[in-house]
N, CA, C and O atoms as a GROMACS GRO file, in nm:
protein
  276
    1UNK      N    1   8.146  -2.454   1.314
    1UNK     CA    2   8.012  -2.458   1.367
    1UNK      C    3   8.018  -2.509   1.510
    1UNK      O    4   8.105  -2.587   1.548
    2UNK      N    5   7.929  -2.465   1.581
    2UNK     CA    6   7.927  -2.499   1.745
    2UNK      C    7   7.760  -2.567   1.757
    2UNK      O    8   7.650  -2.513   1.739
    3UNK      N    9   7.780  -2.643   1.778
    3UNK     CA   10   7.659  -2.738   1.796
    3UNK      C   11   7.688  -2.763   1.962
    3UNK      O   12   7.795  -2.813   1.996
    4UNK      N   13   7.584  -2.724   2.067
    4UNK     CA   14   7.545  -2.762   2.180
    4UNK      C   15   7.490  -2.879   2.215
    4UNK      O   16   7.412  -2.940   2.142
    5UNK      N   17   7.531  -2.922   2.346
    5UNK     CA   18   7.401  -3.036   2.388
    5UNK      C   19   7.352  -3.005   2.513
    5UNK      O   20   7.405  -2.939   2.602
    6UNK      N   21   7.222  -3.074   2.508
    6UNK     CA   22   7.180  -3.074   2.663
    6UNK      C   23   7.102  -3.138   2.663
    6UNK      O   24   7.058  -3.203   2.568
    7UNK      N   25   7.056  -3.135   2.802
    7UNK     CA   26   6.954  -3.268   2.867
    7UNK      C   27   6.838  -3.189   2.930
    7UNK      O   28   6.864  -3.076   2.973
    8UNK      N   29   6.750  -3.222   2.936
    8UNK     CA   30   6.622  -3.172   3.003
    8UNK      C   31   6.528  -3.312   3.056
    8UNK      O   32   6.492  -3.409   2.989
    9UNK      N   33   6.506  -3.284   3.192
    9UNK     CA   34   6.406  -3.399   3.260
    9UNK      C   35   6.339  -3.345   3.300
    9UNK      O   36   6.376  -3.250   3.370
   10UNK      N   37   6.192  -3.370   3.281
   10UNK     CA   38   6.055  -3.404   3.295
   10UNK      C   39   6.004  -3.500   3.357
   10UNK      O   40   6.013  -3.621   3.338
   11UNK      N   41   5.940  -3.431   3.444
   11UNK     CA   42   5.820  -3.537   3.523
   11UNK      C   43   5.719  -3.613   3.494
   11UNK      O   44   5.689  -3.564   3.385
   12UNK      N   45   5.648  -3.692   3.511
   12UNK     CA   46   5.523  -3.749   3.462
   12UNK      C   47   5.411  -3.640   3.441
   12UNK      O   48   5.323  -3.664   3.357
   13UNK      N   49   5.409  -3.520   3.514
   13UNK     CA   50   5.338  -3.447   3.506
   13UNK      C   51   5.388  -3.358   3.360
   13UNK      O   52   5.306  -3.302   3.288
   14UNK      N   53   5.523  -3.357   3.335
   14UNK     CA   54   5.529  -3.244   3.258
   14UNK      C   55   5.590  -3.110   3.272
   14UNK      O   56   5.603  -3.007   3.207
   15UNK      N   57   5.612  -3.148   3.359
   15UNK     CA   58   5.702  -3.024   3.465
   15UNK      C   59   5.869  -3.031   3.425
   15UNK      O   60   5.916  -3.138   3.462
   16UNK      N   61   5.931  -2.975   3.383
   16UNK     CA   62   6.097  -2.951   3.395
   16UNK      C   63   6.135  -2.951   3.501
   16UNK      O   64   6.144  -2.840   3.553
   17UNK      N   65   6.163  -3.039   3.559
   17UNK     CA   66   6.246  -3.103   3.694
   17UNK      C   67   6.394  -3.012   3.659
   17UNK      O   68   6.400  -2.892   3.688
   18UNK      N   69   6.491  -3.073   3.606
   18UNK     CA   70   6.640  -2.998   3.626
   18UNK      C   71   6.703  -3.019   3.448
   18UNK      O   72   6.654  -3.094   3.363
   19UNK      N   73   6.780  -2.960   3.437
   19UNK     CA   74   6.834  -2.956   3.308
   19UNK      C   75   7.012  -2.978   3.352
   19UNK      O   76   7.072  -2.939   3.453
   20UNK      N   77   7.061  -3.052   3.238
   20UNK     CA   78   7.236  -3.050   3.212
   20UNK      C   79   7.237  -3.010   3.097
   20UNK      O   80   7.163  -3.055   3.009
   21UNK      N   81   7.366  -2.871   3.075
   21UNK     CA   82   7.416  -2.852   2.988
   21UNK      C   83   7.543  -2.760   3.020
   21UNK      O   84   7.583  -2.761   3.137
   22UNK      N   85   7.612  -2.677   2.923
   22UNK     CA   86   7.758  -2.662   2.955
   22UNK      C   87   7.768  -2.537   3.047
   22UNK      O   88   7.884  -2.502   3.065
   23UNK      N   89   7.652  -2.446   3.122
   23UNK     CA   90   7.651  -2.383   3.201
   23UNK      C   91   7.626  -2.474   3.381
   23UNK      O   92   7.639  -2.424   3.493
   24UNK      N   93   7.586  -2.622   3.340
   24UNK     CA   94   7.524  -2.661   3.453
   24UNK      C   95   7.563  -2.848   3.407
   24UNK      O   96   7.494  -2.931   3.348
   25UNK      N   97   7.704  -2.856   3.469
   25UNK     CA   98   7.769  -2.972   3.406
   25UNK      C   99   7.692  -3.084   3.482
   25UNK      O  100   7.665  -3.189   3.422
   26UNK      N  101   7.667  -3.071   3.571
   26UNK     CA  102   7.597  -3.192   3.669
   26UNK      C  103   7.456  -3.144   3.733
   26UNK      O  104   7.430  -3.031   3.774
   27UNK      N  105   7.386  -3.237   3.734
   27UNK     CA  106   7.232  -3.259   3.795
   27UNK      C  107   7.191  -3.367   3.869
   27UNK      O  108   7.233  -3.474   3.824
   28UNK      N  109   7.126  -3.376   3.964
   28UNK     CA  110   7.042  -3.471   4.023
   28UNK      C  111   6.909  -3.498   3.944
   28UNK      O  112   6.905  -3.611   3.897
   29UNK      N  113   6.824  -3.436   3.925
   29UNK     CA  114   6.713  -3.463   3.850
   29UNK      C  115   6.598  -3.506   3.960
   29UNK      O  116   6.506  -3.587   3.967
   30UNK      N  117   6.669  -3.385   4.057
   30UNK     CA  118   6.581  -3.396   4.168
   30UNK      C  119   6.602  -3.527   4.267
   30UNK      O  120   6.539  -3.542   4.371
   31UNK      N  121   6.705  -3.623   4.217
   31UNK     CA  122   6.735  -3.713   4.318
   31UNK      C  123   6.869  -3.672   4.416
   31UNK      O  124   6.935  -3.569   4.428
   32UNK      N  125   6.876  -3.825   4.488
   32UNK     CA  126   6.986  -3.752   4.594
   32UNK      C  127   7.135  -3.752   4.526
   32UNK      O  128   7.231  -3.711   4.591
   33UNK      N  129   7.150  -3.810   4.368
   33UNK     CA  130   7.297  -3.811   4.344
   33UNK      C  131   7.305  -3.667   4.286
   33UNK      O  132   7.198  -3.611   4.260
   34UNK      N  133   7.413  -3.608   4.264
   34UNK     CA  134   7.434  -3.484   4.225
   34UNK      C  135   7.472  -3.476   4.085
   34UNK      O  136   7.459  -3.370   4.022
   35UNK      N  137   7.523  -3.594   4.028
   35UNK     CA  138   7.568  -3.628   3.888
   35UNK      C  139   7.549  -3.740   3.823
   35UNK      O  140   7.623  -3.818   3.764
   36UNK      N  141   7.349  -3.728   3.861
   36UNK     CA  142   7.293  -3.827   3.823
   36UNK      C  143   7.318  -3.790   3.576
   36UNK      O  144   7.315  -3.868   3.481
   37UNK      N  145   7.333  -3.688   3.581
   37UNK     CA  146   7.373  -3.678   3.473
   37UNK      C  147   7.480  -3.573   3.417
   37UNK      O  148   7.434  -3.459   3.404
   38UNK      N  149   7.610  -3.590   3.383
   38UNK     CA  150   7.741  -3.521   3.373
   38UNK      C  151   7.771  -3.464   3.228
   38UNK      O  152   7.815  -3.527   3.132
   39UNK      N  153   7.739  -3.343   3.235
   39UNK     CA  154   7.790  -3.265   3.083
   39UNK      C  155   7.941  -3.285   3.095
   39UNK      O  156   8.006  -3.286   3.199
   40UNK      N  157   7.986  -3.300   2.966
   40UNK     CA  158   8.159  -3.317   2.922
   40UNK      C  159   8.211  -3.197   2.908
   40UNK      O  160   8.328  -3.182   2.874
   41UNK      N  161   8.142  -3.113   2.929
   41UNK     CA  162   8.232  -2.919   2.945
   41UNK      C  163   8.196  -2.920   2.762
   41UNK      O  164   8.198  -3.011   2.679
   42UNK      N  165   8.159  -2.738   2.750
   42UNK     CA  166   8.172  -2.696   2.627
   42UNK      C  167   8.281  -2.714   2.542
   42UNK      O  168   8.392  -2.742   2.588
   43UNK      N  169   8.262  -2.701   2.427
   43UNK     CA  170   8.389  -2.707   2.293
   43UNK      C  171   8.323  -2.596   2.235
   43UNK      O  172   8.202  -2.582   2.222
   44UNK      N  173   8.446  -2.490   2.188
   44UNK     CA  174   8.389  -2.348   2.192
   44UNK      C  175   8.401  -2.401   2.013
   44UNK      O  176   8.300  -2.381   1.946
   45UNK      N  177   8.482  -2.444   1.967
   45UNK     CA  178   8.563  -2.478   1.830
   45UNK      C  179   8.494  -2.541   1.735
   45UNK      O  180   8.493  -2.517   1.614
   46UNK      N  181   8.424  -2.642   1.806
   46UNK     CA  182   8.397  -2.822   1.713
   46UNK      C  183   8.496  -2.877   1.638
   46UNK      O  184   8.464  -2.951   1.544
   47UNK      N  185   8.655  -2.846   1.672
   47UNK     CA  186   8.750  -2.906   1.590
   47UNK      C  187   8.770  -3.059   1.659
   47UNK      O  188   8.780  -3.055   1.782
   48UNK      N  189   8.776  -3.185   1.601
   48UNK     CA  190   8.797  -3.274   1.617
   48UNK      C  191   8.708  -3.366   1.561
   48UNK      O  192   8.614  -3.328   1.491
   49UNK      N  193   8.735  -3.511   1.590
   49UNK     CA  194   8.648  -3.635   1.506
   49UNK      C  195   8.524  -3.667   1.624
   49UNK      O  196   8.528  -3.641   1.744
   50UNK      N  197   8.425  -3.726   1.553
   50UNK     CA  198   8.346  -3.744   1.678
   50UNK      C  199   8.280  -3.644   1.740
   50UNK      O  200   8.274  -3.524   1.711
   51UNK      N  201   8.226  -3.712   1.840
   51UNK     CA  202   8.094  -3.588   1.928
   51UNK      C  203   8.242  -3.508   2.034
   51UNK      O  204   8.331  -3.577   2.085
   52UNK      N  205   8.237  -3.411   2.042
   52UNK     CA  206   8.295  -3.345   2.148
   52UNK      C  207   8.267  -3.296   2.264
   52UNK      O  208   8.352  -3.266   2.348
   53UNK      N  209   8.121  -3.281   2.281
   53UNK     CA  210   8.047  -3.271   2.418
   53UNK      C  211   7.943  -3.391   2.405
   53UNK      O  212   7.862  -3.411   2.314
   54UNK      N  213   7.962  -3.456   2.502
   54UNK     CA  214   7.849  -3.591   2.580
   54UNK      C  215   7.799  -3.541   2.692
   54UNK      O  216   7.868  -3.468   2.764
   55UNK      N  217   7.657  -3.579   2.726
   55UNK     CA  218   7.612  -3.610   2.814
   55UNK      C  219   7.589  -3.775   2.896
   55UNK      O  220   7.513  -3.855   2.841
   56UNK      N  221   7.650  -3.810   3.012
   56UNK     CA  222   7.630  -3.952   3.073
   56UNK      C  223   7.540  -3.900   3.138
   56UNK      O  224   7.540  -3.789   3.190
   57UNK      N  225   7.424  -4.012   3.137
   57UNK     CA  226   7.312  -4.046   3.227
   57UNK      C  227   7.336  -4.150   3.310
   57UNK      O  228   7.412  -4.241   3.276
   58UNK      N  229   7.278  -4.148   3.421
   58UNK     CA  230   7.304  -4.278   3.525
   58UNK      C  231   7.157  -4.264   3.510
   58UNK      O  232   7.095  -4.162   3.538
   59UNK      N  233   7.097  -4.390   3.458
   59UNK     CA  234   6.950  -4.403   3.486
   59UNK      C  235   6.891  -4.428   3.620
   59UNK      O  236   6.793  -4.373   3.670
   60UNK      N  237   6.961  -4.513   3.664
   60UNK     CA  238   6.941  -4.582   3.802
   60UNK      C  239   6.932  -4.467   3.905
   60UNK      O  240   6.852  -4.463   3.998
   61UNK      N  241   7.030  -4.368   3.877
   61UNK     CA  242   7.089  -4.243   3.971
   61UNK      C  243   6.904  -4.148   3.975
   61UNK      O  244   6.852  -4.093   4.072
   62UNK      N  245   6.854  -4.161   3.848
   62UNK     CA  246   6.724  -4.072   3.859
   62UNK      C  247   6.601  -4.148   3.934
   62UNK      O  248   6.567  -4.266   3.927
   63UNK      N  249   6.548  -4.043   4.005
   63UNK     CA  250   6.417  -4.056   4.083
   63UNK      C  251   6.316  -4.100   3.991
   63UNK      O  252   6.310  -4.053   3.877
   64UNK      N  253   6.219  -4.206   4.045
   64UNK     CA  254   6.127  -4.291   3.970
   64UNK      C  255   6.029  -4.175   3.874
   64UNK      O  256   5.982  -4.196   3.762
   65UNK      N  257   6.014  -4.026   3.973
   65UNK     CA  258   5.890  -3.923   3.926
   65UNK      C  259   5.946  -3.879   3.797
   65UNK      O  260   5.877  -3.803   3.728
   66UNK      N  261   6.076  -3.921   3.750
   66UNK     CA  262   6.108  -3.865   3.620
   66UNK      C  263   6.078  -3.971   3.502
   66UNK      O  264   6.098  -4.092   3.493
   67UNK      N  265   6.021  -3.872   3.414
   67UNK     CA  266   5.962  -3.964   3.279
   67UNK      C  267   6.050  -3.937   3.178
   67UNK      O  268   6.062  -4.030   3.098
   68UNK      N  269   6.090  -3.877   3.164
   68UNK     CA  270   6.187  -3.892   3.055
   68UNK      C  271   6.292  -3.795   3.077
   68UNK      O  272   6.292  -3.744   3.189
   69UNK      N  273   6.379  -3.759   2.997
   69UNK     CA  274   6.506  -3.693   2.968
   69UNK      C  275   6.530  -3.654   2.797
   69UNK      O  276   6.634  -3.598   2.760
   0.00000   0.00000   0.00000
């Protein structure tokens, strides 16, 4: 089984600001860092223990206009 992840940020308004996932390993989230959040590259397989794709967030790295993720 292949189970994906990804990230999606939203504005206070509601708006989809930028998305991470294994087509789009890094994002700003509309701020000035570029990898304010870093996909771990696809796993085509799911062979192994544990999560095999992570997403890191740098909270700090995102612009205040984002409400969630």
């Amino acid at each position: 089984m292949d189970l994906d992840c990804a990230a999606l940020i939203i504005d206070a308004g509601g708006i989809l600001v930028d998305s991470c996932y294994y087509y789009n390993l890094r994002c700003s989230g509309g701020g000035s860092n570029p990898a304010a959040l870093a996909h771990s590259g696809d796993n085509h397989d799911g062979v192994g223990e544990g999560f095999n794709e992570t997403i890191i967030v740098d909270l700090d790295a995102l612009p205040r206009s984002v409400a969630c993720v």
